[in-house]
TORGUKE-607247 format. One record per residue (C-alpha): residue number from 1; x, y, z. Coordinates in steps of 0.2 Angstrom, whole numbers, plus 5000, padded with zeros to 4 digits. Last residue first. Layout:
ATOM; n; px; py; pz
ATOM; NUM; X; Y; Z
...
***
This chain:
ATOM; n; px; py; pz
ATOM; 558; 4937; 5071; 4886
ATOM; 557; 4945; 5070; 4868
ATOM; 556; 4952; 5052; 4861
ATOM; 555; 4969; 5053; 4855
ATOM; 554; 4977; 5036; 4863
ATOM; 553; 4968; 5024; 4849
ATOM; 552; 4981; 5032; 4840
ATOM; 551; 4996; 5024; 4850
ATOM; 550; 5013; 5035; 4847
ATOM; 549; 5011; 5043; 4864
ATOM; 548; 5021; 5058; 4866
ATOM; 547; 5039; 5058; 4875
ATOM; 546; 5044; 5076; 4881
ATOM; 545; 5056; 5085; 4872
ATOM; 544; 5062; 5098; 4885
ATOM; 543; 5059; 5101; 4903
ATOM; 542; 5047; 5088; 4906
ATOM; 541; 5034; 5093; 4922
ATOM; 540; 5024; 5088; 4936
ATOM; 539; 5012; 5095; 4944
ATOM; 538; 4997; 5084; 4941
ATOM; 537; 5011; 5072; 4946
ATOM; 536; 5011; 5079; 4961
ATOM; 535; 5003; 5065; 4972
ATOM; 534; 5012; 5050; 4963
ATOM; 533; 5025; 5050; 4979
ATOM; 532; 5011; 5044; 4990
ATOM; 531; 5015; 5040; 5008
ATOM; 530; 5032; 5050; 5007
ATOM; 529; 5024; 5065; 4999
ATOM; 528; 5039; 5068; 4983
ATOM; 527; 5044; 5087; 4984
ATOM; 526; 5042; 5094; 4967
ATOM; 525; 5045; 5087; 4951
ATOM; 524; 5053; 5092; 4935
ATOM; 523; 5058; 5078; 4923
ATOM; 522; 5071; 5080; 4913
ATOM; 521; 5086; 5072; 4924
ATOM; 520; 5076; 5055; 4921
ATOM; 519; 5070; 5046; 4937
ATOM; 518; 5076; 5033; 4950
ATOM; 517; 5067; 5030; 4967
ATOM; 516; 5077; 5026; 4982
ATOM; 515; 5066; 5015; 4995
ATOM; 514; 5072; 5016; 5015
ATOM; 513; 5068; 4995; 5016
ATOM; 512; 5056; 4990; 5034
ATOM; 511; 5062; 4974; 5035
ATOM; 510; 5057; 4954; 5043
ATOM; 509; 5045; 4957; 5054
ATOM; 508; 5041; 4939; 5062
ATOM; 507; 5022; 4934; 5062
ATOM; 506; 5009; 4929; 5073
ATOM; 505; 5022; 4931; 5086
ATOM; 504; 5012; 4932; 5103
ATOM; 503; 5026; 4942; 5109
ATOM; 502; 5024; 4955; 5098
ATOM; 501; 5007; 4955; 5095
ATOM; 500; 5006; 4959; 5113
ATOM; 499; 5019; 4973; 5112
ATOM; 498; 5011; 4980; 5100
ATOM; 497; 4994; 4983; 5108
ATOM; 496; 5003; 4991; 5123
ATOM; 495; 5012; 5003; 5112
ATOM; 494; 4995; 5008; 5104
ATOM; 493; 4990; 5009; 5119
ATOM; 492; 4999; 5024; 5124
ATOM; 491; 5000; 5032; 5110
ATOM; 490; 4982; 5035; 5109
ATOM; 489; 4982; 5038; 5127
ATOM; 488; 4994; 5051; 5122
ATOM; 487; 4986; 5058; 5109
ATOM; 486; 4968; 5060; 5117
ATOM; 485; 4953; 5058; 5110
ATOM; 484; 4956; 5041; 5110
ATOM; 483; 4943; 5029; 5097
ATOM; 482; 4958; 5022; 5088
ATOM; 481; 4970; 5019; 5104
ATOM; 480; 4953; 5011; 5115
ATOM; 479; 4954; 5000; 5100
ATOM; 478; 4968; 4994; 5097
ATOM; 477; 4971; 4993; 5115
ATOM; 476; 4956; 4980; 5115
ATOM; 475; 4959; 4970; 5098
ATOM; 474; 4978; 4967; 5107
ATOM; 473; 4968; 4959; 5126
ATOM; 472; 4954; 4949; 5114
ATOM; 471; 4970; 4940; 5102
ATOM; 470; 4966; 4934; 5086
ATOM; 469; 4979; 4931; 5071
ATOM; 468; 4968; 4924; 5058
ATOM; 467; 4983; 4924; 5044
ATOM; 466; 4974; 4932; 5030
ATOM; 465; 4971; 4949; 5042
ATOM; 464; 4968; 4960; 5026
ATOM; 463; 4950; 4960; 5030
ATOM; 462; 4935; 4953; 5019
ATOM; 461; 4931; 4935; 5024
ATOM; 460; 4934; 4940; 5042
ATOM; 459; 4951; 4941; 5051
ATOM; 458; 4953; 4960; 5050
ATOM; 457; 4939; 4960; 5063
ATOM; 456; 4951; 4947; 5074
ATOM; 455; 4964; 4962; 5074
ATOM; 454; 4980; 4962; 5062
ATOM; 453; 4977; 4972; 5047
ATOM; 452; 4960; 4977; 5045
ATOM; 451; 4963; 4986; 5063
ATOM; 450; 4982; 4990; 5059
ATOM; 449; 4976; 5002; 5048
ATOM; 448; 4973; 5014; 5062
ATOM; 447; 4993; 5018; 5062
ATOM; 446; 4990; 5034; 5052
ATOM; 445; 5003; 5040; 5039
ATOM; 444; 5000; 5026; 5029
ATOM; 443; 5005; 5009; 5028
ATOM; 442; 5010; 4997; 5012
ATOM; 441; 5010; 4978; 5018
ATOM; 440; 5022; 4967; 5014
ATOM; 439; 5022; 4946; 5014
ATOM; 438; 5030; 4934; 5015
ATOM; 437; 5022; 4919; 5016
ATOM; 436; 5016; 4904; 5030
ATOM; 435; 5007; 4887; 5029
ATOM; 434; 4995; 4892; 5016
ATOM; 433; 4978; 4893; 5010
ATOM; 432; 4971; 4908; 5016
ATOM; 431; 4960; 4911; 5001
ATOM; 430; 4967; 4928; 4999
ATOM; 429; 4981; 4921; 5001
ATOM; 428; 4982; 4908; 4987
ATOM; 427; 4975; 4920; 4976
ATOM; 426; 4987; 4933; 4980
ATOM; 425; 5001; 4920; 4974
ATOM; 424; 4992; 4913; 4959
ATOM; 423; 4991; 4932; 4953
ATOM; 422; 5008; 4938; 4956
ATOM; 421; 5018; 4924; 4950
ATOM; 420; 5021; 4909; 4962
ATOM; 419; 5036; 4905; 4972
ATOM; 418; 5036; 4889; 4985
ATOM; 417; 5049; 4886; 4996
ATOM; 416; 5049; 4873; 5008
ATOM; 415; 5057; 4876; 5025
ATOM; 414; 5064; 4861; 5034
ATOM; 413; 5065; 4869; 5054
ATOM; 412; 5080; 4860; 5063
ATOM; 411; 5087; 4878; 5068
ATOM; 410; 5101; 4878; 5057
ATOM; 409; 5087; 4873; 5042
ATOM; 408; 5078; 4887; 5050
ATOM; 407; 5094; 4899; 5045
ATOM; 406; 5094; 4892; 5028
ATOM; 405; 5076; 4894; 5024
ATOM; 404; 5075; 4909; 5030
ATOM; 403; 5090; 4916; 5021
ATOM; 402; 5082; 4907; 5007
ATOM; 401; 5064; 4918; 5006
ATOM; 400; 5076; 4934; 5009
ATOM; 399; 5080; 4938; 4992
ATOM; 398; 5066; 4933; 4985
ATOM; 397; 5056; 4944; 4999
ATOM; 396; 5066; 4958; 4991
ATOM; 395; 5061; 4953; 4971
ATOM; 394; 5044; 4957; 4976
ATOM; 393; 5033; 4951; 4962
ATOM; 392; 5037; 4933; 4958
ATOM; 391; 5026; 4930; 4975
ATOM; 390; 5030; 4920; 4990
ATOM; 389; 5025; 4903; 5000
ATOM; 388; 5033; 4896; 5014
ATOM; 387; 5030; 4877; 5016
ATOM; 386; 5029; 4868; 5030
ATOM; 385; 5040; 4856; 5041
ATOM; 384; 5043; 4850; 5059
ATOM; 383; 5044; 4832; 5054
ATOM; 382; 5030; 4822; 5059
ATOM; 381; 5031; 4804; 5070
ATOM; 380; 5024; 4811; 5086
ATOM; 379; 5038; 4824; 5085
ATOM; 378; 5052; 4826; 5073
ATOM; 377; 5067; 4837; 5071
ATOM; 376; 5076; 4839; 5054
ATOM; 375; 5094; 4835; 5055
ATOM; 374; 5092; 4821; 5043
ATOM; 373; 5093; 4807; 5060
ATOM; 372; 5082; 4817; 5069
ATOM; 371; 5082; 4834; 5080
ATOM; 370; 5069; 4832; 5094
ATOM; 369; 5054; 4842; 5093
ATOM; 368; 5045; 4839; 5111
ATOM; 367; 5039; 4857; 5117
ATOM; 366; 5053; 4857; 5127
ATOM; 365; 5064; 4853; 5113
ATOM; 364; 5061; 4865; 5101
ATOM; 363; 5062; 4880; 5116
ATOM; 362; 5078; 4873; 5120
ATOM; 361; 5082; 4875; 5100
ATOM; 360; 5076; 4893; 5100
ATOM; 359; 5087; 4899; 5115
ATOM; 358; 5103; 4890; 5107
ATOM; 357; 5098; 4901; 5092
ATOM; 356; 5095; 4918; 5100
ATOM; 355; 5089; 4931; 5088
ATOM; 354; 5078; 4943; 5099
ATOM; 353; 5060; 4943; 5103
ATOM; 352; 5055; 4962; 5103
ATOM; 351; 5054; 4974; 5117
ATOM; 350; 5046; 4988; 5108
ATOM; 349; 5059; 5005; 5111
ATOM; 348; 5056; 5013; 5094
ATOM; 347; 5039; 5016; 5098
ATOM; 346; 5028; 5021; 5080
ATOM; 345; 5011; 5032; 5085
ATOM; 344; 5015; 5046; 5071
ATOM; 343; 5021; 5034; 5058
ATOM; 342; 5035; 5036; 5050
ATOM; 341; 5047; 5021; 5059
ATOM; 340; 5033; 5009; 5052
ATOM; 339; 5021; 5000; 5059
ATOM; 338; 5018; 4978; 5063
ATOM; 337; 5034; 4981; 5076
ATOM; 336; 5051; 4987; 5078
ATOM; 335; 5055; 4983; 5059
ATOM; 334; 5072; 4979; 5055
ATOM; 333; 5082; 4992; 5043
ATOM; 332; 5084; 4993; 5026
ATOM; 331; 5093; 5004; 5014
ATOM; 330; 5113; 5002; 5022
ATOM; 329; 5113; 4983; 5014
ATOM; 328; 5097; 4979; 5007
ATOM; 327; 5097; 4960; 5005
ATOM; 326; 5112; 4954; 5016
ATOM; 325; 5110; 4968; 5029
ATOM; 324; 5093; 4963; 5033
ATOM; 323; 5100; 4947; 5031
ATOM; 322; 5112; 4951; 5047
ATOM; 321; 5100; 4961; 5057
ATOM; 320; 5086; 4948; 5055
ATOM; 319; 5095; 4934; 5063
ATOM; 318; 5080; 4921; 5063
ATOM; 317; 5079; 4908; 5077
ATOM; 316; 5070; 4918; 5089
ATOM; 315; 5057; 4919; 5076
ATOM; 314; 5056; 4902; 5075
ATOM; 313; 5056; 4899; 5095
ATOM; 312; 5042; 4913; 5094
ATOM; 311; 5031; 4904; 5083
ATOM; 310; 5033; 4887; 5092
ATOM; 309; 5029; 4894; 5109
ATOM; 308; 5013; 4901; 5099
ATOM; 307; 5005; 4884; 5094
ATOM; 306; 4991; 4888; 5082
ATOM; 305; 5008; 4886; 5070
ATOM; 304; 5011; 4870; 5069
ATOM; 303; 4994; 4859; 5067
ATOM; 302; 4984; 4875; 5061
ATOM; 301; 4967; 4875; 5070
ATOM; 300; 4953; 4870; 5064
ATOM; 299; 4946; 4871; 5046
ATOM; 298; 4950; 4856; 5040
ATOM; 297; 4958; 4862; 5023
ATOM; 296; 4957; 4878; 5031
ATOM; 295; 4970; 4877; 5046
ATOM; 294; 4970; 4892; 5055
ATOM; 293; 4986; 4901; 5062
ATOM; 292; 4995; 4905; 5045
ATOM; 291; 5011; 4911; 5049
ATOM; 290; 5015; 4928; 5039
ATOM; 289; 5035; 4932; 5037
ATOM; 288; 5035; 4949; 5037
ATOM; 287; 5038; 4964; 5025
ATOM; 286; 5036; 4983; 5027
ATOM; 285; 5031; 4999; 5019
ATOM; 284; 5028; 5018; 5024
ATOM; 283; 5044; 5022; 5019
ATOM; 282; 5052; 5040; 5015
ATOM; 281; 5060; 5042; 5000
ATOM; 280; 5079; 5042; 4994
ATOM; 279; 5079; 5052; 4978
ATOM; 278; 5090; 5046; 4963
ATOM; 277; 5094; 5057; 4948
ATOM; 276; 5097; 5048; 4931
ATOM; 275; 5104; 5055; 4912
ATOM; 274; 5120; 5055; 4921
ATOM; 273; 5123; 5039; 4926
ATOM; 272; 5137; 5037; 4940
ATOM; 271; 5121; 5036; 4954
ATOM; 270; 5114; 5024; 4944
ATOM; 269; 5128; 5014; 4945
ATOM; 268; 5129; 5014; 4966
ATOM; 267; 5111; 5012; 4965
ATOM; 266; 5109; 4995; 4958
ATOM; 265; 5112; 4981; 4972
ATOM; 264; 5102; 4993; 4983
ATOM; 263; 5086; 4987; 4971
ATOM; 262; 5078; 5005; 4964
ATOM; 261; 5062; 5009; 4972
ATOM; 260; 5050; 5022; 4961
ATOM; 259; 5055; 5019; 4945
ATOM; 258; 5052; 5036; 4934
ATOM; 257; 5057; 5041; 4917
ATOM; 256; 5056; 5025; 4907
ATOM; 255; 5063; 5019; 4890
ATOM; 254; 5080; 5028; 4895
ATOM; 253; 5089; 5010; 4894
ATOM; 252; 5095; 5013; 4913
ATOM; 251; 5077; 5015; 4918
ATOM; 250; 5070; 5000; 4908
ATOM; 249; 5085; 4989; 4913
ATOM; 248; 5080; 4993; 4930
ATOM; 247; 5061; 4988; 4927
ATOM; 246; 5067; 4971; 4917
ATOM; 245; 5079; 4965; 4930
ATOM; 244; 5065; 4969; 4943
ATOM; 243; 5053; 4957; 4934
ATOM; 242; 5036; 4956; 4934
ATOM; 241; 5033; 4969; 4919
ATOM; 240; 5021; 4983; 4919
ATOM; 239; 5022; 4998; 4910
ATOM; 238; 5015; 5012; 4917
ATOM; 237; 5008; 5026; 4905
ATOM; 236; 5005; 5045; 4910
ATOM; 235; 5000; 5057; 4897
ATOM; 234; 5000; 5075; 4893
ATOM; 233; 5011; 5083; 4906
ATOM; 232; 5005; 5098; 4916
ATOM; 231; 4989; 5095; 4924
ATOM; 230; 4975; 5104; 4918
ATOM; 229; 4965; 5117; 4931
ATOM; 228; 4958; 5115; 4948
ATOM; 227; 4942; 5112; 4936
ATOM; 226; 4948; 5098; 4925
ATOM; 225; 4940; 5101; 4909
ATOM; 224; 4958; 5098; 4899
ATOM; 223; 4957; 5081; 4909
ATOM; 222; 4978; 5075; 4907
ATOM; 221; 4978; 5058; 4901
ATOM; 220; 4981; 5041; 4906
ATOM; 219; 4987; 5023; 4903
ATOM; 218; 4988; 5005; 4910
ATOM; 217; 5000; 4995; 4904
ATOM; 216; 5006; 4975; 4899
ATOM; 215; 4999; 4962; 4914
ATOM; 214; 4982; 4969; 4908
ATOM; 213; 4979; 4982; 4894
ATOM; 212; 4972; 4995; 4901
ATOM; 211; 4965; 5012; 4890
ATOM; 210; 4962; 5030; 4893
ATOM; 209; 4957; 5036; 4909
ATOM; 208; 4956; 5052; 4911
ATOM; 207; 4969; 5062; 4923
ATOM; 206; 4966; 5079; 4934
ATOM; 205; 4950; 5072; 4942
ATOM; 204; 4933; 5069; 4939
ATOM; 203; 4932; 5051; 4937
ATOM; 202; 4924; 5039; 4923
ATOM; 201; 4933; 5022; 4925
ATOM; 200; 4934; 5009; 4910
ATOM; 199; 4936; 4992; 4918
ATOM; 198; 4927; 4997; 4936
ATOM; 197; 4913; 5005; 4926
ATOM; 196; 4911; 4990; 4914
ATOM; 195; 4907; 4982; 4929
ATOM; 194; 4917; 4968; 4939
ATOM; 193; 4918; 4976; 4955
ATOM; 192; 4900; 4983; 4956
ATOM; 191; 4891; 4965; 4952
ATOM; 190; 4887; 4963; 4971
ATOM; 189; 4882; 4980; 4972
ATOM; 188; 4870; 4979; 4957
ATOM; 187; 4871; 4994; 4946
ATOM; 186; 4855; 5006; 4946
ATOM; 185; 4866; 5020; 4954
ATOM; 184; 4881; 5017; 4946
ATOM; 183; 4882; 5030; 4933
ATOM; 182; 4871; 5041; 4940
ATOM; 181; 4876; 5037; 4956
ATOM; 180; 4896; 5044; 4952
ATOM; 179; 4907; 5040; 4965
ATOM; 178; 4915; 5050; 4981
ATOM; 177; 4932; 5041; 4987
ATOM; 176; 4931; 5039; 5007
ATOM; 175; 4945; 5034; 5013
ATOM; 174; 4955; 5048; 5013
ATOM; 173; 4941; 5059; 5015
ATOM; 172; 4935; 5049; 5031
ATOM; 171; 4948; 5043; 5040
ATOM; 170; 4955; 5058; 5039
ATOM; 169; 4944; 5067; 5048
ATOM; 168; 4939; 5056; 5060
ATOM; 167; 4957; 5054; 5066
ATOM; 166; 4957; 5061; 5083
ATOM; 165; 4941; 5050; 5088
ATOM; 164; 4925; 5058; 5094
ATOM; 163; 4912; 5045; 5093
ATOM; 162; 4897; 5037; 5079
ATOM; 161; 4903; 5050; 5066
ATOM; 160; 4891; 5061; 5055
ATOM; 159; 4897; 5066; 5038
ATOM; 158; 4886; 5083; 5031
ATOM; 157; 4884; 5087; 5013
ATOM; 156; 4881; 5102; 5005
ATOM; 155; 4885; 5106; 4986
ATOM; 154; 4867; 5098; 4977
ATOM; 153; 4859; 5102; 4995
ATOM; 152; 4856; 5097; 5013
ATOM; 151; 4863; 5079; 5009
ATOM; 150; 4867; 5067; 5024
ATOM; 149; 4879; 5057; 5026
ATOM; 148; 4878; 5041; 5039
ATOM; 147; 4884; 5035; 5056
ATOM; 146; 4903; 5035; 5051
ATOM; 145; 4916; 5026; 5061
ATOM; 144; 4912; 5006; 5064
ATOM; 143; 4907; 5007; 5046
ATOM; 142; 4922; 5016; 5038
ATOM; 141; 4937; 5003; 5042
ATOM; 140; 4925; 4990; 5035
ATOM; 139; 4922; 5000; 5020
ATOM; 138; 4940; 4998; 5017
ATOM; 137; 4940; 4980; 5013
ATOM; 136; 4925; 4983; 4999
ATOM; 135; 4919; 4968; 4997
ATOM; 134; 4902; 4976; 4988
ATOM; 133; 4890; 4964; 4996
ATOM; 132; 4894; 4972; 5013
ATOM; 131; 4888; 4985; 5007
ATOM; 130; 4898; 5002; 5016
ATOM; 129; 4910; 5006; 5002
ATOM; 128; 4896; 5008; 4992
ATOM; 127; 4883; 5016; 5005
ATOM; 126; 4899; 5029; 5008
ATOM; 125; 4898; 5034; 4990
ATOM; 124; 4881; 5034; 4987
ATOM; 123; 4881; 5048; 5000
ATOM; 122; 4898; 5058; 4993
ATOM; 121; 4887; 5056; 4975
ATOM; 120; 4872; 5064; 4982
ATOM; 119; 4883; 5080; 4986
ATOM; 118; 4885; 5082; 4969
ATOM; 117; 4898; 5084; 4956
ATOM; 116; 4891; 5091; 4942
ATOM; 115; 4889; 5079; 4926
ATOM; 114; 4900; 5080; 4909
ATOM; 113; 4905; 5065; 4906
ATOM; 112; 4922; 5066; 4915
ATOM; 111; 4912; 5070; 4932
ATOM; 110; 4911; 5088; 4937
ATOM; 109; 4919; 5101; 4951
ATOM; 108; 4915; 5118; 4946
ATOM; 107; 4903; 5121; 4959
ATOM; 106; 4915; 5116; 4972
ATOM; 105; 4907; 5106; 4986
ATOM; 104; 4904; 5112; 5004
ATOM; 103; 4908; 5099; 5017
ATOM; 102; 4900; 5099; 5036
ATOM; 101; 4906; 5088; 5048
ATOM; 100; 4899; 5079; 5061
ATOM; 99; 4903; 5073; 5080
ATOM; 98; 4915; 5088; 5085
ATOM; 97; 4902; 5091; 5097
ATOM; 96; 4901; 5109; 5092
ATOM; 95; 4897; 5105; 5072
ATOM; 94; 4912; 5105; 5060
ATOM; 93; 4916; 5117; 5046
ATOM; 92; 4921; 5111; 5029
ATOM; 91; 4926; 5121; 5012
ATOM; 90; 4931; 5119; 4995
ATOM; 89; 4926; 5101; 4995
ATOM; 88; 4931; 5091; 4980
ATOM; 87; 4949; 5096; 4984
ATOM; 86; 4952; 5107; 5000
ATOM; 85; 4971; 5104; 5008
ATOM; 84; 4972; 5095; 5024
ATOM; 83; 4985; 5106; 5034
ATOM; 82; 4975; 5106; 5051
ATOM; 81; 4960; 5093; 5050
ATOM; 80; 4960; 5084; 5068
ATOM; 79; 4974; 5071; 5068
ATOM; 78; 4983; 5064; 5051
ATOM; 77; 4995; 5075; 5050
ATOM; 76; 5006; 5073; 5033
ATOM; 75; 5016; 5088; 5036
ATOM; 74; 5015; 5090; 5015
ATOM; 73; 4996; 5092; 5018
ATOM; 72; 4985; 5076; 5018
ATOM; 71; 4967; 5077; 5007
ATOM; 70; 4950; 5084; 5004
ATOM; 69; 4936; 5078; 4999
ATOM; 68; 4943; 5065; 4987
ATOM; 67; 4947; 5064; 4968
ATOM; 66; 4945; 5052; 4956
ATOM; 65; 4957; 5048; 4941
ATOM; 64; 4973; 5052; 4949
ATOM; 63; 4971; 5044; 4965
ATOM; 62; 4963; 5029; 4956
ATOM; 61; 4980; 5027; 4943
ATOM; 60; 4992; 5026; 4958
ATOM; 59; 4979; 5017; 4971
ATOM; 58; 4979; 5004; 4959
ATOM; 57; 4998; 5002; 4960
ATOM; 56; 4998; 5001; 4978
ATOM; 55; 4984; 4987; 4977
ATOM; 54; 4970; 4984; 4989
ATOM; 53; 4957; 4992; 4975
ATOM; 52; 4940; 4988; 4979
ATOM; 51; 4932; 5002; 4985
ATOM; 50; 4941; 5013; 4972
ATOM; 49; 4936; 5002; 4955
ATOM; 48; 4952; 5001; 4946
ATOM; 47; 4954; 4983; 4949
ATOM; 46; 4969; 4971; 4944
ATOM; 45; 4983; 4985; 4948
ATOM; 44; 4997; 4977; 4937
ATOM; 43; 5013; 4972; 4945
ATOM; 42; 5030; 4980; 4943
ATOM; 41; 5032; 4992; 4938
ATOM; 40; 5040; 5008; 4925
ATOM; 39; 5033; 5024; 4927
ATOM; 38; 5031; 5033; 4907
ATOM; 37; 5028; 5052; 4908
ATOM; 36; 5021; 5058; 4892
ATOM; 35; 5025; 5076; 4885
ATOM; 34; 5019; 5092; 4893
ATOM; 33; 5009; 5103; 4878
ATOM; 32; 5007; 5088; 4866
ATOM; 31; 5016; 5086; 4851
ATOM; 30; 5009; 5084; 4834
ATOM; 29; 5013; 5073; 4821
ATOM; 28; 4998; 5062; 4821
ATOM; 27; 5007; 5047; 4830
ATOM; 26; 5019; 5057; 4840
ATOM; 25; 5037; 5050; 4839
ATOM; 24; 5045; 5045; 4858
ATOM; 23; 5039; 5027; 4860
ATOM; 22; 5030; 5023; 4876
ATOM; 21; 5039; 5009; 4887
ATOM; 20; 5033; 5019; 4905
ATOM; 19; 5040; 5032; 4918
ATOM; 18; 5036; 5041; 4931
ATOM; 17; 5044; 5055; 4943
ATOM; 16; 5057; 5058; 4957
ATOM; 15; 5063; 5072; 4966
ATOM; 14; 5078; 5078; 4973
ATOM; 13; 5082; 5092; 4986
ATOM; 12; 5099; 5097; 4983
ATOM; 11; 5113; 5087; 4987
ATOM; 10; 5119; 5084; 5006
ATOM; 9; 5107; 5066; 5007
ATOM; 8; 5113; 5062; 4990
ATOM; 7; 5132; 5063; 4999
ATOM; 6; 5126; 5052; 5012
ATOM; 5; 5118; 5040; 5000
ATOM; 4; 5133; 5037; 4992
ATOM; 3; 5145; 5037; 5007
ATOM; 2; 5132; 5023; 5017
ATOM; 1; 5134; 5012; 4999
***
């Protein structure tokens, strides 16, 4: 596996594209001018309305229906503005405090029905994501940042931040998606999510939406009236399907283009395929095993895991290294922390809790878990005992979901294991009714997601933190690192921040993978953006006898 990928690491520059089920005839006997690229995947995206989207394939078909401000270079910097590339806004100056900042809009810039794109809309916008009755988990990043934005004119519009922070301007227009008020405007908030809107999307960017059929595909088509000009290919479909078994047989079977991470279990034979290329991405993704540290069937604490000794004996009872190993073999490493290796404020010298079992069992019986007759320890007559719960959807945490249970068993820990398909399992952490999970979070470029991630902010109704993990002295540092103006007092707590989550062990990071996307030799790409691969597809190309749409219901104009 280390040859292979060394060797694909010396090859040319490889990039990787989409692919979906689509039948290669064209239902009305006429091609299209750049084919149909079908991405095979694995779970659907549940919402298409921007605010509300908090899944990685929603942000596939959003991105490409709506666009933002402005957005990352290929450097990916997320401080100041340097290398952002215009989109919506042709232009942006900032005023002398660094406290506001001005965008122009393109006059050519309209919505799919025909309407300019105004200033107005960037407005609404932030008021949406803002509303608390909207449930938009990214509006809570927004509102501790941005005062207001106010309109000059039709094209002008000024953002004006509550302080300096290195990161305002990202924050913002990546963030930030503008929406159409005339087409919202009269909606209620509270009904915004579930409105015909966020089933049918009208966006102004290079892709309209066509149709979605849920669990099954979602499908999209090149705008002709796009006003950066018309992307490339005709169509982009996903397929969806649960099961990786299915995705790979997909891209071996040549009825997908694109897969974007390829089991490590199934690179060495793509590599001898040679209809396939394979491209190792960089990863802004990692996984944990999550403890639930509340209790909400009494709502109180949780009877094991409220108990942080006990977290970090179980995490010093895990060898990560070795399943690391076991799952991904050289395409995965363990994470240093609740960031990725790519990020700009990522430490590579955390001190973590290391794998000592002897350690761990000492631990156990301080705190009065004494190994029973079964193995199993017990105290106060209950077994130390709960259930870890997983999804159908990440064939990884599978993977590793009985290494744990085997090496807690070791450990005197009994681990249930419960695996439910995609939607029961976000259900049941959304409600934050569980023992533990695994989980994975997908990260960007900036580490300021760890507010909604892991700080006690995050821990309301609609933040990402679903295992209540509070901690006064870590909400600190995460702050004073978010509102720096400074880079290395950024980085400075940032490193402090993560070293108390570390040793508090709300969780145990389990792998950060290296992701190796699969896609057909035809397909012409450029460079893949390592936070956003399905940013070029506007871009993107078939060489020769691209796949057109057979559906008819497909062919509807602009």
């Amino acid at each position: 596996m280390r040859l292979l990928l060394t060797t694909l690491q010396r090859g040319a520059k490889l990039s990787a594209a989409g692919g979906v089920l689509a039948a290669a005839a064209c239902d009305r006997g006429e091609a299209g001018r750049g084919g149909t690229l079908i991405i095979a995947t694995g779970q659907d995206p549940q919402n298409l309305f921007p605010p509300t989207t908090d899944r990685t394939q929603a942000r596939m078909v959003t991105e490409l229906l709506f666009d933002k401000l402005a957005d990352l270079g290929p450097a990916l910097n997320t401080l100041g503005d340097a290398g952002f590339q215009p989109r919506l806004a042709q232009r942006w100056e900032w005023s002398r405090d660094s406290l506001a900042v001005t965008f122009h809009l393109d006059p050519r810039a309209r919505w799919q029905d025909g309407r300019r794109v105004s200033a107005a809309d960037v407005r609404f916008a932030l008021a949406v994501y803002t509303d608390t009755l909207v449930g938009s988990r990214s509006g809570a990043d927004l509102r501790p940042r941005i005062d207001s934005i106010s309109v000059a004119d039709s094209l002008t519009c000024t953002a004006w931040f509550r302080q300096r922070t290195p990161e305002n301007f990202y924050n913002l227009v990546v963030t930030l998606i503008p929406l159409p008020e005339h087409l919202l405007g009269r909606t209620r908030r509270d009904s915004l999510a579930m409105s015909p809107f966020a089933r049918s999307p009208v966006g102004n960017g290079p892709f309209r939406f066509v149709r979605w059929d849920p669990q099954q595909r979602v499908e999209i088509a090149a705008s002709d009236s796009f006003y950066r000009g018309r992307a490339k290919l005709d169509r982009v479909i996903w397929t969806i399907s649960p099961a990786m078994t299915s995705l790979v047989h997909q891209i071996f079977a040549g009825e997908a283009d694109f897969l974007e991470d390829l089991p490590a279990d199934a690179v060495a034979e793509a590599a001898r395929n040679p209809d396939l290329r394979l491209v190792r991405r960089d990863n802004f993704n990692y996984g944990f095993l999550l403890f639930n540290l509340h209790d909400n069937e009494r709502d109180g604490p949780h009877p094991l895991f409220a108990e942080r000794e006990l977290r970090r004996a179980l995490a010093r009872a895990l060898d990560r290294a070795t399943m690391v190993r076991s799952v991904f073999d050289s395409l995965g490493a363990v994470p240093r922390g609740p960031f990725v290796r790519a990020q700009w404020a990522a430490d590579s010298t955390m001190a973590q809790l290391a794998f000592d079992r002897a350690a761990a069992a000492r631990t156990l019986d301080s705190l009065g878990w004494r190994a029973g007759a079964d193995g199993v320890r017990w105290r106060n007559g209950r077994p130390l005992r709960f259930t870890l719960s997983l999804s159908t959807g990440s064939k990884n945490r599978q993977r590793f979901a009985p290494l744990i249970q085997e090496q807690l068993r070791l450990a005197g820990v009994r681990v249930d294991l419960e695996v439910l398909d995609d939607n029961a399992f976000i259900a049941r952490r959304r409600s934050r009714r569980f023992d533990a999970i695994l989980n994975g979070l997908g990260t960007s470029p900036s580490p300021s997601g760890i507010r909604q991630c892991w700080t006690s902010s995050g821990a309301k109704e609609n933040g990402f933190n679903d295992g209540r993990y509070e901690n006064a002295v870590f909400d600190a540092h995460v702050d004073s690192a978010l509102a720096a103006g400074d880079v290395g007092v950024a980085k400075a707590h940032f490193r402090a921040a993560y070293q108390v989550i570390l040793d508090d062990a709300p969780a145990i990071f389990l792998y950060e993978p290296v992701p190796v996307a699969a896609m057909r030799r035809r397909l012409q790409t450029g460079a893949l953006r390592g936070d956003a691969w399905w940013a070029g597809i506007p871009t993107w190309s078939m060489a020769t006898g691209g796949r057109v749409a057979r559906d008819s219901s497909s062919t509807r104009s602009p």
